[in-house]
C-alpha positions as CSV (number, residue, x, y, z in Angstrom):
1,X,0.0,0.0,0.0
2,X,1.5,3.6,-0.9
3,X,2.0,6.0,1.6
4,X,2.5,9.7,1.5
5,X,5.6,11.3,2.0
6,X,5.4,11.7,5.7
7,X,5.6,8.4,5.8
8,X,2.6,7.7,7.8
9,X,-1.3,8.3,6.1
10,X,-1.9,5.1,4.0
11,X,-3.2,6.3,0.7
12,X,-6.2,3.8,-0.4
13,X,-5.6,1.9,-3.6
14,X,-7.3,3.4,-6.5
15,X,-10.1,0.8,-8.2
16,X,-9.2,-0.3,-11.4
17,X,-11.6,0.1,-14.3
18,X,-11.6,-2.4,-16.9
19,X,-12.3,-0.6,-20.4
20,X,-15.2,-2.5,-22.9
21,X,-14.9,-1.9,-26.4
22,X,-18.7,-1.5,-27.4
23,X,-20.0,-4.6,-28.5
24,X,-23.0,-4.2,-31.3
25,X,-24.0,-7.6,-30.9
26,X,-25.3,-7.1,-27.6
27,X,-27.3,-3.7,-28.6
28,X,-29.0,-5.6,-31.0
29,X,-29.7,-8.6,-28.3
30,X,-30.7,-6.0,-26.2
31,X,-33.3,-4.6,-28.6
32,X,-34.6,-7.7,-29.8
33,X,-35.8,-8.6,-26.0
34,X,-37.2,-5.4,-25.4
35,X,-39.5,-5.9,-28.8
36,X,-40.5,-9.0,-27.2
37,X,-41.1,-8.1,-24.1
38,X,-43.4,-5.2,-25.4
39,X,-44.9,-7.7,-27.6
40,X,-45.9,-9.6,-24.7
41,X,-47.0,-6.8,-22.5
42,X,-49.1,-5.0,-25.1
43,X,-50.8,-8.8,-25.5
44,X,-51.2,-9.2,-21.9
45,X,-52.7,-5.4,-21.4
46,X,-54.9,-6.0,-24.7
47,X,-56.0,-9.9,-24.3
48,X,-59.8,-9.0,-23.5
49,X,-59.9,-13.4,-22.4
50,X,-57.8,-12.4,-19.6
51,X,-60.8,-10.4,-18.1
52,X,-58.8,-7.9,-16.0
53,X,-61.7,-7.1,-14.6
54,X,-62.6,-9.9,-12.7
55,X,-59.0,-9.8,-11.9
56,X,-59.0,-6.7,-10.3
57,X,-63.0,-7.7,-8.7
58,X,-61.5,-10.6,-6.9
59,X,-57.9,-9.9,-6.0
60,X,-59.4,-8.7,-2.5
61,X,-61.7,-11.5,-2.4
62,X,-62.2,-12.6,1.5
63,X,-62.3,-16.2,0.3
64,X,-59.2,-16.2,-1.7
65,X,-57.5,-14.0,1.4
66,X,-58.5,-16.8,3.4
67,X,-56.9,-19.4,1.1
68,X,-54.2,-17.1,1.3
69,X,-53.9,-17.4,5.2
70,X,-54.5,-20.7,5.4
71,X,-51.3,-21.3,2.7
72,X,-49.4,-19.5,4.7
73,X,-50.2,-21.1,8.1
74,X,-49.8,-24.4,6.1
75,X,-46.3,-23.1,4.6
76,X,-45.2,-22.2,8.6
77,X,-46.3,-25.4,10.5
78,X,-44.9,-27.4,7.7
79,X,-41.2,-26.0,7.9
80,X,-41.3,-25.9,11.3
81,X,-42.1,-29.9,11.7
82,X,-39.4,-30.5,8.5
83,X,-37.0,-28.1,9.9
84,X,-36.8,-29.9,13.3
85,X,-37.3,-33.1,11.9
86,X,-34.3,-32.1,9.6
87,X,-31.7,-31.5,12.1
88,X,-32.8,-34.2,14.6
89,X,-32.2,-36.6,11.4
90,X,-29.0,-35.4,10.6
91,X,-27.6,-35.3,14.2
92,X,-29.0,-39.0,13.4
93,X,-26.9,-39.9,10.6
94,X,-24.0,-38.3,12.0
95,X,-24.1,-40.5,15.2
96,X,-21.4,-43.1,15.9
97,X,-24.5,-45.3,16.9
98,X,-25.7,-47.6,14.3
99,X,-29.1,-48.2,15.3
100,X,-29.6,-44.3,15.1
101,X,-27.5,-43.7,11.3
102,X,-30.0,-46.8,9.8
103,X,-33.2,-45.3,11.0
104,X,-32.4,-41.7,10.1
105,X,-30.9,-43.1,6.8
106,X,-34.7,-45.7,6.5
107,X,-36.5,-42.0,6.7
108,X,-35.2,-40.0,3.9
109,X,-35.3,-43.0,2.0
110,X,-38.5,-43.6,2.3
111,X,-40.3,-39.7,2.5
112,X,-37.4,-38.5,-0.6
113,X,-38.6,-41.5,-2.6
114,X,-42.2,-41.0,-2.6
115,X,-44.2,-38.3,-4.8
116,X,-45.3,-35.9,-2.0
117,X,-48.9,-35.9,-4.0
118,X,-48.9,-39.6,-2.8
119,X,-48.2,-38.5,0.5
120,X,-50.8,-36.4,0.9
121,X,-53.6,-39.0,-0.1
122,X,-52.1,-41.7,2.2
123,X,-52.8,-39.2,5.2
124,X,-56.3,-37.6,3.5
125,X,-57.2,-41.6,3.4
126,X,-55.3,-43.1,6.8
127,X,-58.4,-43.9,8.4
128,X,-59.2,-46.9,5.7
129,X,-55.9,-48.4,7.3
130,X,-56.2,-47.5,11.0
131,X,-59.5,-46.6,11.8
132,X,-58.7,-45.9,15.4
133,X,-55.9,-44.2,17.1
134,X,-55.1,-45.8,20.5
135,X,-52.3,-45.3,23.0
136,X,-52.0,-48.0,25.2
137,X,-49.4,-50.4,26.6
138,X,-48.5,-53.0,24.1
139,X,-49.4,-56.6,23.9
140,X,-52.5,-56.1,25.5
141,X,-52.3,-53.7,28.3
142,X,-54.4,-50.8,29.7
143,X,-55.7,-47.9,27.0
144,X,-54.9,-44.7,27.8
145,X,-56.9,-42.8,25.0
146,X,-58.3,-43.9,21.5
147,X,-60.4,-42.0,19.1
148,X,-61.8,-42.2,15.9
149,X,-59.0,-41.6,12.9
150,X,-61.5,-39.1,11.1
151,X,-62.3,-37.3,13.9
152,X,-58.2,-36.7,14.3
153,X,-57.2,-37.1,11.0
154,X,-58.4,-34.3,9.4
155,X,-57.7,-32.6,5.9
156,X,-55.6,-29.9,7.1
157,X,-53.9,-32.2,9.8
158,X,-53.2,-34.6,7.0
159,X,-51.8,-32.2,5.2
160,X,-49.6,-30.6,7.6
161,X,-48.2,-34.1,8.3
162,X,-47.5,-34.8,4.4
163,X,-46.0,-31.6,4.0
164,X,-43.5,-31.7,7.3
165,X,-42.7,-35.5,6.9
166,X,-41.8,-34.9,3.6
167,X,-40.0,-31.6,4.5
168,X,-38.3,-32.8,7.2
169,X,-36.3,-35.7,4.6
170,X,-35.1,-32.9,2.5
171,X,-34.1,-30.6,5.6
172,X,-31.9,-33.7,6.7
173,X,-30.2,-34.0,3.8
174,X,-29.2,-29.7,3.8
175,X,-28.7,-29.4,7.6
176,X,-26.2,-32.7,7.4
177,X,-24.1,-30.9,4.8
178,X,-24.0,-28.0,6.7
179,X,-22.7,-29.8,9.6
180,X,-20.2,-31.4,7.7
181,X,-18.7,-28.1,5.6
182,X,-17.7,-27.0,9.4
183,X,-14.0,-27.8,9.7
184,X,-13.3,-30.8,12.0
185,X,-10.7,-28.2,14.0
186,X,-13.6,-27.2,15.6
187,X,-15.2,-29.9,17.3
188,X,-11.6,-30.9,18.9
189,X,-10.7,-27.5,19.5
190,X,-14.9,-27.7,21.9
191,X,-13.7,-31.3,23.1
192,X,-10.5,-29.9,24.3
193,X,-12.1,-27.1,26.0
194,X,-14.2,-29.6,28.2
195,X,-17.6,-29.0,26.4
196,X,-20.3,-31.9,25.8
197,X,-20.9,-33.1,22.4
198,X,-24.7,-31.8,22.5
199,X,-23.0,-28.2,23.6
200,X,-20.6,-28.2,21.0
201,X,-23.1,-28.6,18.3
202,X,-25.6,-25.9,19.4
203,X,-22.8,-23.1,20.2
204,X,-20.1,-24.5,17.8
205,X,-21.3,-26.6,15.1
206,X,-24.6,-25.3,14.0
207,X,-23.7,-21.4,14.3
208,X,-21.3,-21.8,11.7
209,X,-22.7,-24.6,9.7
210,X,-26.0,-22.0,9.4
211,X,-23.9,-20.3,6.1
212,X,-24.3,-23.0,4.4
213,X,-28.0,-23.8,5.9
214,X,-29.7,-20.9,5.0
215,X,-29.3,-20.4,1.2
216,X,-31.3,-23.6,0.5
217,X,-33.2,-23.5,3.5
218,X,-34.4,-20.0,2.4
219,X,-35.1,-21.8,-0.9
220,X,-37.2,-24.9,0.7
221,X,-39.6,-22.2,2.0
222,X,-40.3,-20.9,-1.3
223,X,-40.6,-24.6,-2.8
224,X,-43.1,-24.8,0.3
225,X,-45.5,-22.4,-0.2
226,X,-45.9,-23.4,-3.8
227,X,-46.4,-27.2,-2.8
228,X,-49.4,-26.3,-0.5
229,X,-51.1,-26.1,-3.9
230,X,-51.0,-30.0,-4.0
231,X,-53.1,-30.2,-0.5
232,X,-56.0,-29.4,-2.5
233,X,-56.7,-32.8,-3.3
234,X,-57.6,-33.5,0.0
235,X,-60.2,-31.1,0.2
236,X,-57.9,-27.8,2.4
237,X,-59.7,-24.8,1.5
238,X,-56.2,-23.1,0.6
239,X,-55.6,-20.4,-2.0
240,X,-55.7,-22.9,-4.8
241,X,-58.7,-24.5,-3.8
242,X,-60.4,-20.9,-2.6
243,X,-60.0,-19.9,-6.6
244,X,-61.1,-23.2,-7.9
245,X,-64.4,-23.2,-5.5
246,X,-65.1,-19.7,-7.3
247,X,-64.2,-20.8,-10.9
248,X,-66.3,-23.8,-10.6
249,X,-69.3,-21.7,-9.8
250,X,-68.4,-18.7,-12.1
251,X,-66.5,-20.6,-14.9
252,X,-63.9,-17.8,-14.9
253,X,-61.3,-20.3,-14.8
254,X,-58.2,-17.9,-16.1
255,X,-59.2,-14.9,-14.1
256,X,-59.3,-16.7,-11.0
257,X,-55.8,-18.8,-11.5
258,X,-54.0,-15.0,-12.5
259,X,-55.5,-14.1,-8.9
260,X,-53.8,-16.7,-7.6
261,X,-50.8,-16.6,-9.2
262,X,-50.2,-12.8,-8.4
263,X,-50.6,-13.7,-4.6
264,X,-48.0,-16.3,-5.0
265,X,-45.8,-14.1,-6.5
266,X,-46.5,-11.6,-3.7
267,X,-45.8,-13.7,-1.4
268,X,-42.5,-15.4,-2.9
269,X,-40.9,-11.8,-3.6
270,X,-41.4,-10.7,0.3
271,X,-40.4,-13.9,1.2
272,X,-37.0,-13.7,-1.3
273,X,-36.1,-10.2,0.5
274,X,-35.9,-12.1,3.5
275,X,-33.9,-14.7,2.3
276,X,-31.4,-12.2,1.3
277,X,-31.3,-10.3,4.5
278,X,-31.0,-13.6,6.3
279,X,-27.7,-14.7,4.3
280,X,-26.1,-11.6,4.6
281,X,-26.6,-11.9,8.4
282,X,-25.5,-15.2,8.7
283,X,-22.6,-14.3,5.7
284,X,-21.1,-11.8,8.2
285,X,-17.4,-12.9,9.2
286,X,-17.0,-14.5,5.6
287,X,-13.6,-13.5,3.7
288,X,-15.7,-13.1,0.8
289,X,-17.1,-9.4,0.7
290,X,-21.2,-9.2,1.2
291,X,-22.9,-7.8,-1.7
292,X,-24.5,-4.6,-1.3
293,X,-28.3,-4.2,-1.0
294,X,-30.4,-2.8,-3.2
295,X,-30.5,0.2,-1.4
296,X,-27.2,0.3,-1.3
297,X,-27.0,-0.8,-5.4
298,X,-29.3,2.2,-5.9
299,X,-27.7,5.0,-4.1
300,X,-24.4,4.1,-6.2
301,X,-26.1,4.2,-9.2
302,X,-27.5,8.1,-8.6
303,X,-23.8,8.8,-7.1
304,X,-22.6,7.6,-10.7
305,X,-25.2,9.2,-12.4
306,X,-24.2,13.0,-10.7
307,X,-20.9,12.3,-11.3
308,X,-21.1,11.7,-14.6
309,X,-23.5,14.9,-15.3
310,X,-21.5,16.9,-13.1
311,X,-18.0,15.9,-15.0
312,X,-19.9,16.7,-19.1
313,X,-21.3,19.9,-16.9
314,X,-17.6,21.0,-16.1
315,X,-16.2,19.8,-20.1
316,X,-18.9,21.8,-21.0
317,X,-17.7,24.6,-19.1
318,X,-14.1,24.7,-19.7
């Protein structure tokens, strides 16, 4: 690093800019993807099938806003079961106990190998194979409570159960690499300092290991919210359902399905900001050097922009 001549202020290195030589080709890219997406938008704005109307009549709709809460509540309870399920699994497959690694290993197999649709309906329909849930003392001994499958087993309770069993496989599998991209150094450096295995992990292992966590983790609840679609089938009055209830009475079909595919879009946007709020939190510490926000993109951009007016201001002048 350069210094001045006293020998003593550092002088900051100046950025180096890399010169383009204007490429034609990607003007003329450029151009032919903004005709198209014109194209499309003056399609879209003109289409009078799309019935913007109706759109707009039904965005605010208390049904589908209640098919919209109950997605959400849906997407929450669900990530919560997988997420818990997740790590308890991996701590499972990482355990030196055999018994442990084959049964965490027997769960993903089976919940990451079966179509989560198929999931669903094995829940929606688990009264034809148990009819009665009872907890009691094997082999014959005293019944502590029983009740009728049905009366448990309900639509949204199947589907909650579909959702975070099936989660909870894929969570495993995320949370174990995570576990295992954390240096070895540091779980003797915790043994050596006297710590338990179970403390180690929660102020050790998992803090760091969260890094690499969070990215797909953040990416699982998107996948999430969009998979609550599939619940329908057993009858959850969730967004999906909410527009199809109204369709099948009104037989606006597309109207309905743009309503419901601008509220998952909401929601996957706000949901995306957090994501990328979370990994920079969690990114802190990294040698690599955070990205800015878009706050942060923007207010460089206008800093660029006044340069660049104010230096053609002063040619101008001069």
């Amino acid at each position: 690093m350069a210094t001045t001549m006293a020998g003593t202020q550092p002088i900051a290195p100046r950025e180096a800019r890399v010169a383009h030589r204007p490429a034609w080709g990607w003007w003329v890219v450029t151009a032919i993807v903004l005709l198209c997406v014109a194209a499309l938008a003056k399609s879209l704005a003109t289409n009078t099938n799309l019935q913007w109307d109706v759109v707009g009549q039904y965005f605010f709709s208390s049904k589908l806003l209640s098919g919209l809460l109950l997605t959400i509540e849906l997407t929450v309870l669900a990530m919560a079961i997988g997420i818990v399920l997740g790590v308890i699994t991996a701590v499972m497959r990482l355990s030196p106990i055999r018994i442990l690694s084959t049964v965490g290993l027997a769960y993903i197999w089976f919940f990451r190998g079966t179509p989560l649709l198929v999931q669903i309906i094995f829940w929606y329909n688990i009264a034809a194979l148990f009819p009665k849930i009872t907890i009691a003392v094997p082999f014959g001994g005293p019944t502590f409570w029983s009740a009728n499958t049905n009366s448990v087993v309900t639509g949204f309770v199947a589907a909650v159960l579909a959702l975070g069993l099936n989660e909870g496989a894929y969570m495993s599998e995320i949370v174990r690499g995570g576990i295992i991209s954390v240096d070895q150094g540091q779980q003797e450096a915790g043994t050596a300092l006297g710590m338990r295995s179970r403390r180690i992990m929660r102020r050790i292992i998992l803090p760091q290991a969260m890094r690499v966590i969070v990215p797909p983790t953040g990416n699982q609840v998107i996948g999430m919210l969009k998979s609550t679609a599939l619940v329908s089938v057993a009858s959850v009055q969730e967004l999906l359902y909410s527009a199809q209830l109204i369709y099948n009475r009104t037989f606006q079909t597309i109207p309905l399905l743009i309503v419901a595919a601008l509220w998952y879009l909401l929601v996957t946007t706000v949901l995306s900001v957090g994501q990328y709020f979370i990994e920079r939190h969690f990114a802190r510490g990294n040698r690599n050097a955070l990205p800015p926000t878009p706050w942060q993109r923007l207010r460089t951009a206008v800093d660029n922009m006044r340069g660049a007016l104010k230096a053609r201001v002063e040619r101008s002048a001069s």
